[in-house]
PQR file with spaces between the fields and no chain letter, atoms N, CA, C, O and H, PARSE charges and radii, in Angstrom:
ATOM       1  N    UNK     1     -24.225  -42.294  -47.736 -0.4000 1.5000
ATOM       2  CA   UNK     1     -25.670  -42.323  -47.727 -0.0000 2.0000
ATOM       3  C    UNK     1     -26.206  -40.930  -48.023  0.5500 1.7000
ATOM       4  O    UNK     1     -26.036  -39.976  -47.264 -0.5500 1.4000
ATOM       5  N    UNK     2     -26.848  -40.878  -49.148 -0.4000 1.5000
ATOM       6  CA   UNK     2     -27.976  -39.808  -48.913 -0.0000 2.0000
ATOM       7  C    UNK     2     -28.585  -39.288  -48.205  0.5500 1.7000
ATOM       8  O    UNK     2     -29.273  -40.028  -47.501 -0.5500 1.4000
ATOM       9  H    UNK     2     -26.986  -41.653  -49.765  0.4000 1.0000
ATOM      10  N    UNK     3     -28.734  -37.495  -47.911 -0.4000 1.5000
ATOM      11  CA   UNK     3     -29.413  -37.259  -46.985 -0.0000 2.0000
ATOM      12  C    UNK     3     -31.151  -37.004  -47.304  0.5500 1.7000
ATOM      13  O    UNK     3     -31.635  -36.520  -48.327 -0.5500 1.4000
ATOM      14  H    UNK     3     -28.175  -36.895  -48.483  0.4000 1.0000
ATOM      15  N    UNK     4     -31.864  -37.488  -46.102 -0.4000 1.5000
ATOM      16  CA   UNK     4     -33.086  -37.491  -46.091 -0.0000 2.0000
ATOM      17  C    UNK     4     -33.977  -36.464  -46.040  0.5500 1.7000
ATOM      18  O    UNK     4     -33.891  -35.844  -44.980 -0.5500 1.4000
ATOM      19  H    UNK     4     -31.471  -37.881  -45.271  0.4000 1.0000
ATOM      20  N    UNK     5     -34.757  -36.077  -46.754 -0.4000 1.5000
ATOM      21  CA   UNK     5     -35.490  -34.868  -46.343 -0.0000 2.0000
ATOM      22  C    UNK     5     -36.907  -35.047  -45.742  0.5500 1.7000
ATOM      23  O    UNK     5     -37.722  -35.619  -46.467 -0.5500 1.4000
ATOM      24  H    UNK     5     -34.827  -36.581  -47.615  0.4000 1.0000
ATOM      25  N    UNK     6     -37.270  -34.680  -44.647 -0.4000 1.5000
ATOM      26  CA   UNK     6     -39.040  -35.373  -44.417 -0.0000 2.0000
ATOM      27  C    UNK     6     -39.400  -33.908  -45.145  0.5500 1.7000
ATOM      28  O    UNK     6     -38.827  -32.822  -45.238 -0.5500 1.4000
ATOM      29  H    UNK     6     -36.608  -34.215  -44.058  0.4000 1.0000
ATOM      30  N    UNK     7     -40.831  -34.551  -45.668 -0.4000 1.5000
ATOM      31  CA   UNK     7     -41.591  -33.716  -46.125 -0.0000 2.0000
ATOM      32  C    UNK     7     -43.239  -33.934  -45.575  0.5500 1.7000
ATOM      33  O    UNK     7     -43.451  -34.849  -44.780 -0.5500 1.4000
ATOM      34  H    UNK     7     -41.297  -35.433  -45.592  0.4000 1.0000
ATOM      35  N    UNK     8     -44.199  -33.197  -45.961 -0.4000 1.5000
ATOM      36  CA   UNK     8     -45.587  -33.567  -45.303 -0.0000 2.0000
ATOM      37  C    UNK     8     -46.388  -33.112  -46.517  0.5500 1.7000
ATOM      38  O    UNK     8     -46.638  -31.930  -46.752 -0.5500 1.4000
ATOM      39  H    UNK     8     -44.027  -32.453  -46.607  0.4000 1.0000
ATOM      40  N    UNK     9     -46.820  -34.272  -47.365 -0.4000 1.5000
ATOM      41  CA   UNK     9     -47.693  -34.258  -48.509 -0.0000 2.0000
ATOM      42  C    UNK     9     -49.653  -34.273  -48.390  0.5500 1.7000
ATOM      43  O    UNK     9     -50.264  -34.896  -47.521 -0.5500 1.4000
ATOM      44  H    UNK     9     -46.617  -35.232  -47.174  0.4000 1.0000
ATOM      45  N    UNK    10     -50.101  -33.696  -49.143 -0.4000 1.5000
ATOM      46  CA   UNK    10     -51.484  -34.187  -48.355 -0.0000 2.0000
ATOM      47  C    UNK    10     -51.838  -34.467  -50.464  0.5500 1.7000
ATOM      48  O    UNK    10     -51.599  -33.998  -51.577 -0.5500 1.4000
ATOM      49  H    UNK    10     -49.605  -33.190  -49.848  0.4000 1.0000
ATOM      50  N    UNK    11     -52.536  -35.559  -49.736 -0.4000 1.5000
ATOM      51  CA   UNK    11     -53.004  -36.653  -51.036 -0.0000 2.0000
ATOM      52  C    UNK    11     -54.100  -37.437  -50.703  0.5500 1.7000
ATOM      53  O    UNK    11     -54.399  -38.267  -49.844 -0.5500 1.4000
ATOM      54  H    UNK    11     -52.730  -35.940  -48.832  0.4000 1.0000
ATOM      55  N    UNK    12     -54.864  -36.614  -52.179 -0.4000 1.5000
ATOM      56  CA   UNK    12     -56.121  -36.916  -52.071 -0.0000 2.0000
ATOM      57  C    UNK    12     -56.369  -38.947  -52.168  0.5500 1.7000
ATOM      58  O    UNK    12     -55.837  -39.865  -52.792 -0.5500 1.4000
ATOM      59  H    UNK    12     -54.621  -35.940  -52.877  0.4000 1.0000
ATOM      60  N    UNK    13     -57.375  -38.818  -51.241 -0.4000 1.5000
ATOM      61  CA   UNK    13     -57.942  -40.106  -51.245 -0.0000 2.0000
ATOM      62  C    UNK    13     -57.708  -41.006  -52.310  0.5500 1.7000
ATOM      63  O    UNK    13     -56.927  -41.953  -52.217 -0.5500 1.4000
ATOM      64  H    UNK    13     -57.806  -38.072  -50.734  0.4000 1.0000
ATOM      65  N    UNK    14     -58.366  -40.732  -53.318 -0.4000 1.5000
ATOM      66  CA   UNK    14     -58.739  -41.230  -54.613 -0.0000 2.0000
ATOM      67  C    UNK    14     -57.464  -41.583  -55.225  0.5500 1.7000
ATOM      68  O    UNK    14     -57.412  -42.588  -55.934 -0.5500 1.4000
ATOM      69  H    UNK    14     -59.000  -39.963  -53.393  0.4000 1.0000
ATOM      70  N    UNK    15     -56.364  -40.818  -55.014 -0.4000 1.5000
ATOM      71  CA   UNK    15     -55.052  -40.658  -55.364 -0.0000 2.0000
ATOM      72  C    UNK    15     -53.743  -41.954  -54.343  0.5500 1.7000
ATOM      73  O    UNK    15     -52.562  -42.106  -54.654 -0.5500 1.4000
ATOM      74  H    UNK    15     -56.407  -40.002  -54.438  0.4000 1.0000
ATOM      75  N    UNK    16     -54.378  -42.586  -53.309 -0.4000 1.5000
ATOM      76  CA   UNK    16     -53.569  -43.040  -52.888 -0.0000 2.0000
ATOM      77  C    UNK    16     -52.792  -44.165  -53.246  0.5500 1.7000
ATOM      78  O    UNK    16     -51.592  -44.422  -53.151 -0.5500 1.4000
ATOM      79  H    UNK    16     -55.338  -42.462  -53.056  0.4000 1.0000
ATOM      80  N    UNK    17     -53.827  -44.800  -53.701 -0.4000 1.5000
ATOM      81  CA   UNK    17     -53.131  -46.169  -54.236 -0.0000 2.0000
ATOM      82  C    UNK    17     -52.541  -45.903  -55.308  0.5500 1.7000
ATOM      83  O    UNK    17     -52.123  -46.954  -55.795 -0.5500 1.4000
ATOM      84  H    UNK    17     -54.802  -44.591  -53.777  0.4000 1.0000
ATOM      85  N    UNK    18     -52.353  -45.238  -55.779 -0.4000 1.5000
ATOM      86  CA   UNK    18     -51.357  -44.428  -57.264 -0.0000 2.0000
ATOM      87  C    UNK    18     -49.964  -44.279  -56.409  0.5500 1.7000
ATOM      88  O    UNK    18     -48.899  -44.822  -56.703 -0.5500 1.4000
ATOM      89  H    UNK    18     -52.692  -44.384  -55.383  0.4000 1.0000
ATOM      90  N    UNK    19     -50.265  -43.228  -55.031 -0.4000 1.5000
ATOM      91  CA   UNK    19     -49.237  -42.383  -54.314 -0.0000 2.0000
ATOM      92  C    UNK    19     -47.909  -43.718  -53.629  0.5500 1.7000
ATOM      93  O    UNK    19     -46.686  -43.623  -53.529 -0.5500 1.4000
ATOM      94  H    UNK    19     -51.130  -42.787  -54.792  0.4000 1.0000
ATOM      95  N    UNK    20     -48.897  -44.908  -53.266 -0.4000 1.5000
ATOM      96  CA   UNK    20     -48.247  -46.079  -52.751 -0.0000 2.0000
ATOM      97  C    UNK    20     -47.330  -46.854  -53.453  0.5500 1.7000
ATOM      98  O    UNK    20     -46.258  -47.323  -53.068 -0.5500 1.4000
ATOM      99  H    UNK    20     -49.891  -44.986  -53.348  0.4000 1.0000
ATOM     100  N    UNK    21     -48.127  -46.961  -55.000 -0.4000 1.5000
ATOM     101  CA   UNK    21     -46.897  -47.589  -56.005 -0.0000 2.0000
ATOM     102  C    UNK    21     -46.250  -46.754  -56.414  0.5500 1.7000
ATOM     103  O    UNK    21     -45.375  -47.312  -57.076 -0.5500 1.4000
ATOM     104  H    UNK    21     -48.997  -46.581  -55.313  0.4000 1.0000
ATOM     105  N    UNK    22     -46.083  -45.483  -56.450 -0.4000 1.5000
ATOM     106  CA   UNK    22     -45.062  -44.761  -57.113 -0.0000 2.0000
ATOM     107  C    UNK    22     -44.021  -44.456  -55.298  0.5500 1.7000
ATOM     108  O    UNK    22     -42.830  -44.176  -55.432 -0.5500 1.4000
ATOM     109  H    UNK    22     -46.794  -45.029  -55.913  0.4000 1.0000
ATOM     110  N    UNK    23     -44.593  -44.547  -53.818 -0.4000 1.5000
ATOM     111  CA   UNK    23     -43.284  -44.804  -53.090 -0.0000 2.0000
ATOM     112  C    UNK    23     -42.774  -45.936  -53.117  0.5500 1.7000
ATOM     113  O    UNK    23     -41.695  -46.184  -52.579 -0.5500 1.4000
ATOM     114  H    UNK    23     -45.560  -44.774  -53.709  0.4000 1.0000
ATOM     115  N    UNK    24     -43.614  -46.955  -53.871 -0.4000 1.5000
ATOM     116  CA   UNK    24     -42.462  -48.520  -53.390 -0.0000 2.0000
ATOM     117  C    UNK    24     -42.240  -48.487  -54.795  0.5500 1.7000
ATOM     118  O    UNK    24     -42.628  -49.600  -55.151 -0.5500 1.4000
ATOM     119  H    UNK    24     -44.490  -46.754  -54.308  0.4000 1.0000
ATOM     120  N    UNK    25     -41.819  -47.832  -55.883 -0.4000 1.5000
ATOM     121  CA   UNK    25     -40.831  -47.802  -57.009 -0.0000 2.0000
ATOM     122  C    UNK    25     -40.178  -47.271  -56.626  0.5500 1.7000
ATOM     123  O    UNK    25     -39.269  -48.068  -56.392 -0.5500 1.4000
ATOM     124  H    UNK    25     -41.504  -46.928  -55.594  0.4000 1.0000
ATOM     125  N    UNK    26     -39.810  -46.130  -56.247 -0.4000 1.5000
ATOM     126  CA   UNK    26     -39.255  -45.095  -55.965 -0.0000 2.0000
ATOM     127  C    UNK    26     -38.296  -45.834  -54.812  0.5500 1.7000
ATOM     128  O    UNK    26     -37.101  -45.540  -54.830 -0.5500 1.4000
ATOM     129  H    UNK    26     -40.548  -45.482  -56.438  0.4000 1.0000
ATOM     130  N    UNK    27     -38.744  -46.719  -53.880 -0.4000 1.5000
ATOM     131  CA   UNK    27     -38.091  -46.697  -52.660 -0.0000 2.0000
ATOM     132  C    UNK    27     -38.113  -45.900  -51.541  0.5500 1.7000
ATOM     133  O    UNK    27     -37.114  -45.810  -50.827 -0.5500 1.4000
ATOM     134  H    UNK    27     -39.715  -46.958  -53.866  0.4000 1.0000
ATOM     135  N    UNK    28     -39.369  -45.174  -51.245 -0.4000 1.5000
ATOM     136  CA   UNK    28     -39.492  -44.223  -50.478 -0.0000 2.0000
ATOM     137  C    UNK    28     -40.654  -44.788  -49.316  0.5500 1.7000
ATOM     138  O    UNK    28     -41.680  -45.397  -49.618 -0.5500 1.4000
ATOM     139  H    UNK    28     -40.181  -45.247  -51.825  0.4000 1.0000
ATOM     140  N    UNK    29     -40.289  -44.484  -48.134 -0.4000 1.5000
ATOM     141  CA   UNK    29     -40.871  -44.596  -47.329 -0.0000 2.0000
ATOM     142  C    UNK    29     -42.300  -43.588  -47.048  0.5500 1.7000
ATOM     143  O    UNK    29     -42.031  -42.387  -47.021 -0.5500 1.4000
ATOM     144  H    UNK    29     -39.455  -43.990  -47.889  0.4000 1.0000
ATOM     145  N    UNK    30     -43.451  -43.867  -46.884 -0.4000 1.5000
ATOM     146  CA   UNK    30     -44.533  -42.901  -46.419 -0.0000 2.0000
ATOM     147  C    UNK    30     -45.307  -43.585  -45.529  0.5500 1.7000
ATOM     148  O    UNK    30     -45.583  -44.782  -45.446 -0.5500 1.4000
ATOM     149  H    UNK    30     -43.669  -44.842  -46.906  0.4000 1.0000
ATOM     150  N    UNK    31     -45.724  -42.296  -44.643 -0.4000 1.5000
ATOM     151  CA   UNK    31     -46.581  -42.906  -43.234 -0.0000 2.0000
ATOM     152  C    UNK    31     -47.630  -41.830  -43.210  0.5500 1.7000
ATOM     153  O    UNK    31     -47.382  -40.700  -43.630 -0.5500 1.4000
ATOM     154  H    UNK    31     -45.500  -41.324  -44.710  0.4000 1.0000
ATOM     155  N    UNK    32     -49.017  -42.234  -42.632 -0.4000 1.5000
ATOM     156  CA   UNK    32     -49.806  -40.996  -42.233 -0.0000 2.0000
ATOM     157  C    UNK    32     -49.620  -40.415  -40.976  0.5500 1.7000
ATOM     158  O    UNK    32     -48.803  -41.089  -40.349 -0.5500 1.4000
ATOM     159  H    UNK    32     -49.219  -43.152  -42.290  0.4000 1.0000
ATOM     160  N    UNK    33     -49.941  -39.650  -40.466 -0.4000 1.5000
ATOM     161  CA   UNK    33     -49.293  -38.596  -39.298 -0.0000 2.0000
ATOM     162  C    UNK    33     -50.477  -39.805  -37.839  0.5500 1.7000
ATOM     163  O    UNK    33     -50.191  -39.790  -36.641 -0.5500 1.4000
ATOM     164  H    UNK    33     -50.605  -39.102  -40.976  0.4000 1.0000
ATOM     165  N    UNK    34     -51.093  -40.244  -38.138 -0.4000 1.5000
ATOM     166  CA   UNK    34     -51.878  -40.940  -37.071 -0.0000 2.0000
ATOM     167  C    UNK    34     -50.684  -42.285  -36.892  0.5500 1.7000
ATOM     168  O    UNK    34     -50.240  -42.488  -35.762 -0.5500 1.4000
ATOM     169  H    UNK    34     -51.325  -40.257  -39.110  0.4000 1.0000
ATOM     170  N    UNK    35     -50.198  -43.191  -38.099 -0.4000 1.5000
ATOM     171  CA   UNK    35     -48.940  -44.137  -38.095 -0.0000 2.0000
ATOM     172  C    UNK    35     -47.574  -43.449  -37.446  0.5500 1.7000
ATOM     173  O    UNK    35     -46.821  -44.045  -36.676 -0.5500 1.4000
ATOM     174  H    UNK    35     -50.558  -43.026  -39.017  0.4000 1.0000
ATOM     175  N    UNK    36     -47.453  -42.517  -37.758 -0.4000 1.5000
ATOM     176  CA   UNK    36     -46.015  -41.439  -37.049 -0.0000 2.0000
ATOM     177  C    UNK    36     -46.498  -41.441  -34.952  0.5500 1.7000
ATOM     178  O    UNK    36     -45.726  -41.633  -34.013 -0.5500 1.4000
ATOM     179  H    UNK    36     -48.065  -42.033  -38.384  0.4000 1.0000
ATOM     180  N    UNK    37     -47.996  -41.151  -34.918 -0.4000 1.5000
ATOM     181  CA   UNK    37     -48.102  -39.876  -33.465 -0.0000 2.0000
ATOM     182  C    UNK    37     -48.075  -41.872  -33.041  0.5500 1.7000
ATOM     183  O    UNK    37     -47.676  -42.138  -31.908 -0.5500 1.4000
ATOM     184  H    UNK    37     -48.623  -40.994  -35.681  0.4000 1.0000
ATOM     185  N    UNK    38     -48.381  -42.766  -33.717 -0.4000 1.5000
ATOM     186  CA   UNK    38     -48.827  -44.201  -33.027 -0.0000 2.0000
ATOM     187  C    UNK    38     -47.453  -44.748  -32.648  0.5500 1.7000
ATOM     188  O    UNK    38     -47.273  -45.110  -31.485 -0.5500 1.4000
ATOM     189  H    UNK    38     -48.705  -42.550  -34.638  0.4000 1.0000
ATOM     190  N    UNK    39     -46.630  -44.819  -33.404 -0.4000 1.5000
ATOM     191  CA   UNK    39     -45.127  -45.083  -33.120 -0.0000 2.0000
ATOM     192  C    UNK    39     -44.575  -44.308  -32.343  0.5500 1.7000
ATOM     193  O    UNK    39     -43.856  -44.938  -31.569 -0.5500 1.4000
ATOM     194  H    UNK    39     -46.776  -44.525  -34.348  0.4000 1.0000
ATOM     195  N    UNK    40     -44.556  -42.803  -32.101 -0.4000 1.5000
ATOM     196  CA   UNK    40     -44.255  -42.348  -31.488 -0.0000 2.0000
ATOM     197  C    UNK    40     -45.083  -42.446  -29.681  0.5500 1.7000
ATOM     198  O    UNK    40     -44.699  -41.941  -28.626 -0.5500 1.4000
ATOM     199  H    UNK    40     -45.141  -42.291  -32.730  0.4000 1.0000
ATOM     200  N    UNK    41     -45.888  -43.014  -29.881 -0.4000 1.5000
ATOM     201  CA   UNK    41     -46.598  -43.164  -28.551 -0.0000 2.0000
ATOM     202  C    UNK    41     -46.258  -44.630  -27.964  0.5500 1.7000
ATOM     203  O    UNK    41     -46.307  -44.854  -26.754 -0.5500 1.4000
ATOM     204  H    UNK    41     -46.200  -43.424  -30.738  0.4000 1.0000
ATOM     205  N    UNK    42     -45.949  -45.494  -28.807 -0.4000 1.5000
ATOM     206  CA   UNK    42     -45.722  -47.013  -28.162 -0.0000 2.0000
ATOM     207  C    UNK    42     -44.188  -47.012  -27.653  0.5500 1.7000
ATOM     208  O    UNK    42     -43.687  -47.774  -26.827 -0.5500 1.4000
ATOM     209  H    UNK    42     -45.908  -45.312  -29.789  0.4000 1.0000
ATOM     210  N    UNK    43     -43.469  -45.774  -28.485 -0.4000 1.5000
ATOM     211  CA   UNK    43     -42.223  -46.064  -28.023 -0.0000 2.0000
ATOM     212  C    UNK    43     -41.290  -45.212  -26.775  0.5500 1.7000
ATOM     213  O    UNK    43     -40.068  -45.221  -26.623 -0.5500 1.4000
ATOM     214  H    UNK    43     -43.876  -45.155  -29.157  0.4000 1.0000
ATOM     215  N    UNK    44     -42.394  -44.457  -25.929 -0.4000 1.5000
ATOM     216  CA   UNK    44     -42.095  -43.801  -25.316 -0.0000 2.0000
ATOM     217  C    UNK    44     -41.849  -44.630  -23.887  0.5500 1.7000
ATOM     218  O    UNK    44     -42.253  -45.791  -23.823 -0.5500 1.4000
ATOM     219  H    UNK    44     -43.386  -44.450  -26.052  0.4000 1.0000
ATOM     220  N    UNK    45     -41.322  -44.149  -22.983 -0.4000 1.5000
ATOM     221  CA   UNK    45     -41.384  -44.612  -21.213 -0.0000 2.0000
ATOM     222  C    UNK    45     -42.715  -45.056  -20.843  0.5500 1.7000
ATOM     223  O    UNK    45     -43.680  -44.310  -21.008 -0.5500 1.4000
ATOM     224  H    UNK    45     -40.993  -43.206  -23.034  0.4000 1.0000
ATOM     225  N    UNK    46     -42.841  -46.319  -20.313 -0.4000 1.5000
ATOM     226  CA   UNK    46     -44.042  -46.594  -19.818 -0.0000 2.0000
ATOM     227  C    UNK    46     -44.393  -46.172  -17.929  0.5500 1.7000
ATOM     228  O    UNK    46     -45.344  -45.644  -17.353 -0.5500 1.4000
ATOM     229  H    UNK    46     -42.057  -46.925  -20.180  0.4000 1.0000
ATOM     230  N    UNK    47     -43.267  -46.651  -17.543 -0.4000 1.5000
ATOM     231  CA   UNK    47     -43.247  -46.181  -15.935 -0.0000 2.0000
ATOM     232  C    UNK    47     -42.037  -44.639  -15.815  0.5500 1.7000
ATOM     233  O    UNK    47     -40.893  -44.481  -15.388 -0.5500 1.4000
ATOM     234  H    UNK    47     -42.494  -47.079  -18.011  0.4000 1.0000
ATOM     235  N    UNK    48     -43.008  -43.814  -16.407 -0.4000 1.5000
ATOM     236  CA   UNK    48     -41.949  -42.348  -15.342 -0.0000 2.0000
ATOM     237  C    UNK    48     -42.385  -42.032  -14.318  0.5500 1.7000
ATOM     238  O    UNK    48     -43.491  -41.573  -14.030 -0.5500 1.4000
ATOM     239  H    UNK    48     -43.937  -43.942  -16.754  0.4000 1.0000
ATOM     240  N    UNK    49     -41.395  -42.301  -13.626 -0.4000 1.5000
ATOM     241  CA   UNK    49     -41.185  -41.725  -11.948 -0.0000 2.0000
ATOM     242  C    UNK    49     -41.475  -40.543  -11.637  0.5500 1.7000
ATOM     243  O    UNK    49     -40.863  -39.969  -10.737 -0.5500 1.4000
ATOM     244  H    UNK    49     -40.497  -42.673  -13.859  0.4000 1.0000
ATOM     245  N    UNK    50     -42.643  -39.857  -12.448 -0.4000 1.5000
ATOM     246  CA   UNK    50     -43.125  -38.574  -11.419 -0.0000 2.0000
ATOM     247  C    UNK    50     -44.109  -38.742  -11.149  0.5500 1.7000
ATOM     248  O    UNK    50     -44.879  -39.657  -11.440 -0.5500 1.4000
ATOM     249  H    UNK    50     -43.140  -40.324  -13.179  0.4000 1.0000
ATOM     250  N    UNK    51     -44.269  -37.517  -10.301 -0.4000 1.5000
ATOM     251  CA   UNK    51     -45.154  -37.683   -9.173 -0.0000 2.0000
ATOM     252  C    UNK    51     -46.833  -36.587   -9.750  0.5500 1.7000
ATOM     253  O    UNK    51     -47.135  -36.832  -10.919 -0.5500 1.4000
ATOM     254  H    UNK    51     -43.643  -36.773  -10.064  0.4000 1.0000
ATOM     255  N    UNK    52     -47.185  -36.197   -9.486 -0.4000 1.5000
ATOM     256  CA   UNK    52     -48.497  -35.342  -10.494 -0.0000 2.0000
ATOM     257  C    UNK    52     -48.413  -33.954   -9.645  0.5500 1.7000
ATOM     258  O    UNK    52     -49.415  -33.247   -9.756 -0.5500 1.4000
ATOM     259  H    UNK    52     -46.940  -35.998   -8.537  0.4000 1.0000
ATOM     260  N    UNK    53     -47.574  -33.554   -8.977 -0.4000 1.5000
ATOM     261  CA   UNK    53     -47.490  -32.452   -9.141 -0.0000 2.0000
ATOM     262  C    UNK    53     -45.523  -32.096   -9.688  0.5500 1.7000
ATOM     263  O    UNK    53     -44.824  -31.084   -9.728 -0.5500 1.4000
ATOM     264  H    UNK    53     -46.760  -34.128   -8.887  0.4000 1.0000
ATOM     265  N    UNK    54     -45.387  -33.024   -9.891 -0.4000 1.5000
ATOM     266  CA   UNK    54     -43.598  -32.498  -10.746 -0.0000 2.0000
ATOM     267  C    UNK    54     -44.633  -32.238  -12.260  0.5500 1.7000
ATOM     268  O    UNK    54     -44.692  -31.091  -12.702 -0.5500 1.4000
ATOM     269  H    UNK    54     -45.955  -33.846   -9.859  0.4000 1.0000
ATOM     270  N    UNK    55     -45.381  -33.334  -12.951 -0.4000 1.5000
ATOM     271  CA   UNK    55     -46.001  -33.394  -13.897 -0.0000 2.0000
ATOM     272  C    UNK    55     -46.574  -31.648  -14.286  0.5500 1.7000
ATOM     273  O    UNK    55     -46.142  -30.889  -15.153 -0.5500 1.4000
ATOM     274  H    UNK    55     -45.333  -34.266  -12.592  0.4000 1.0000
ATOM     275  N    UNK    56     -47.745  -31.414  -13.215 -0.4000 1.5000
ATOM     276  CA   UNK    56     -48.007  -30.008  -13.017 -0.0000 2.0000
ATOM     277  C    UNK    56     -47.403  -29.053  -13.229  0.5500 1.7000
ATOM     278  O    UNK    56     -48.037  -28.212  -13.866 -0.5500 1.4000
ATOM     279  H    UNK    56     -48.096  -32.031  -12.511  0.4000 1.0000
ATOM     280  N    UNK    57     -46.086  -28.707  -12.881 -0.4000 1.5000
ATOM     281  CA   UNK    57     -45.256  -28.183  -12.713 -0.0000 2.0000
ATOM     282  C    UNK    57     -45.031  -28.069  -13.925  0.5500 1.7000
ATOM     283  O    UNK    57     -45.426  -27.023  -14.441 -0.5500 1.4000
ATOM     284  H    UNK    57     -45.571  -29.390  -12.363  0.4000 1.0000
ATOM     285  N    UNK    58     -44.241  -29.207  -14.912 -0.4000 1.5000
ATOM     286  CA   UNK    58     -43.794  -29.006  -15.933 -0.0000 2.0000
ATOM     287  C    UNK    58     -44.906  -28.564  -17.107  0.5500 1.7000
ATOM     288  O    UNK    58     -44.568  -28.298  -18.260 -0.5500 1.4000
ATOM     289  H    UNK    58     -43.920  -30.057  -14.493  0.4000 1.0000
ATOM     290  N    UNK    59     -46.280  -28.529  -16.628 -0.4000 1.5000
ATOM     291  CA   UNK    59     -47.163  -28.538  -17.729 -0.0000 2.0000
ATOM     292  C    UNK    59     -47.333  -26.907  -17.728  0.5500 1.7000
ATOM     293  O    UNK    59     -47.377  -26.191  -18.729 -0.5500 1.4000
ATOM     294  H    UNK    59     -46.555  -28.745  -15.691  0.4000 1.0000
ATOM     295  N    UNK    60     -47.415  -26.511  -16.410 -0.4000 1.5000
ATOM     296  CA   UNK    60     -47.653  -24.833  -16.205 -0.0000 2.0000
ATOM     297  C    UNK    60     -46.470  -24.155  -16.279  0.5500 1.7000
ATOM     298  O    UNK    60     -46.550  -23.059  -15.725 -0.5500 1.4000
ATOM     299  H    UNK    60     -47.379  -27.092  -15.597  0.4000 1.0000
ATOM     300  N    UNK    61     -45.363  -24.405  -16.771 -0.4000 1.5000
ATOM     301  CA   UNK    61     -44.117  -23.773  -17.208 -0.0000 2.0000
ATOM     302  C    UNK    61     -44.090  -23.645  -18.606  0.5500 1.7000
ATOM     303  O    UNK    61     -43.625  -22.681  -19.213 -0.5500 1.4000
ATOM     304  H    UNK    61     -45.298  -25.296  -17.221  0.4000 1.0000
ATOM     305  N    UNK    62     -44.791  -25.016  -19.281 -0.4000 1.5000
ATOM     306  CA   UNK    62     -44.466  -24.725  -20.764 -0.0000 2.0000
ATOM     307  C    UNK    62     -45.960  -24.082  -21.260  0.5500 1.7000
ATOM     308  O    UNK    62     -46.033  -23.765  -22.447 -0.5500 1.4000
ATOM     309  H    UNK    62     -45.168  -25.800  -18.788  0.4000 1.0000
ATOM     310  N    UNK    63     -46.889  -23.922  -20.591 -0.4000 1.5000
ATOM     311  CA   UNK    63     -47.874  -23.573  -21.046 -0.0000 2.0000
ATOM     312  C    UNK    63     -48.100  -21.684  -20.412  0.5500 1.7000
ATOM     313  O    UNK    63     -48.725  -20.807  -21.008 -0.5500 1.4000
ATOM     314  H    UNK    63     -46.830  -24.179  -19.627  0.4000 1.0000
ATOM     315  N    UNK    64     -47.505  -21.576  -19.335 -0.4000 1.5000
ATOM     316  CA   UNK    64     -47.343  -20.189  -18.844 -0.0000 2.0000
ATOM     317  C    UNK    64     -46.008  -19.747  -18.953  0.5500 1.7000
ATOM     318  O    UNK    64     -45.805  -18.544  -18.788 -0.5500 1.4000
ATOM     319  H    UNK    64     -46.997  -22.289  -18.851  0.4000 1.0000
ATOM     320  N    UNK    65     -44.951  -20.581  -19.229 -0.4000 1.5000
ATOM     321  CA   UNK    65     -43.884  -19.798  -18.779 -0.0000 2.0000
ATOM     322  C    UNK    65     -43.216  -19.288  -17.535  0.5500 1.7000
ATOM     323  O    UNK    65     -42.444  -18.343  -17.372 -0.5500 1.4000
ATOM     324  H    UNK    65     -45.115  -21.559  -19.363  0.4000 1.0000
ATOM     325  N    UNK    66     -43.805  -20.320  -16.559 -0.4000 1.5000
ATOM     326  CA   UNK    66     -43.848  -20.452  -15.222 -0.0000 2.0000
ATOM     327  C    UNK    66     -42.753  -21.560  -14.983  0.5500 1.7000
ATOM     328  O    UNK    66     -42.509  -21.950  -13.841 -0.5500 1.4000
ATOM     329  H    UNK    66     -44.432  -21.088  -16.692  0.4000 1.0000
């Protein structure tokens, strides 16, 4: 198998439906970054077991370095 490279294109409006048939000739997959953050949000843990200050904790460590 070929290896994959992601890339991040920005394409104008007007240009898309051009951009769509030339990925499904091509065989290439494309998503907009709102379809990516949406998948990435449905597929996460729905019940994590912390508590809101473990949460805290981890938020003021990566945000202070604490």
């Amino acid at each position: 198998m070929e290896a994959v490279l992601d890339i991040r294109l920005s394409v104008p409006r007007t240009e898309m439906k051009f951009f769509r048939e030339l990925v499904a000739k091509m065989g290439w997959k494309a998503e907009t970054k709102e379809n990516a953050l949406q998948q990435y949000i449905t597929s996460r843990p729905k019940n994590v077991k912390l508590s809101d200050e473990e949460i805290l904790s981890e938020l003021y460590a990566v945000r202070y370095g604490k």
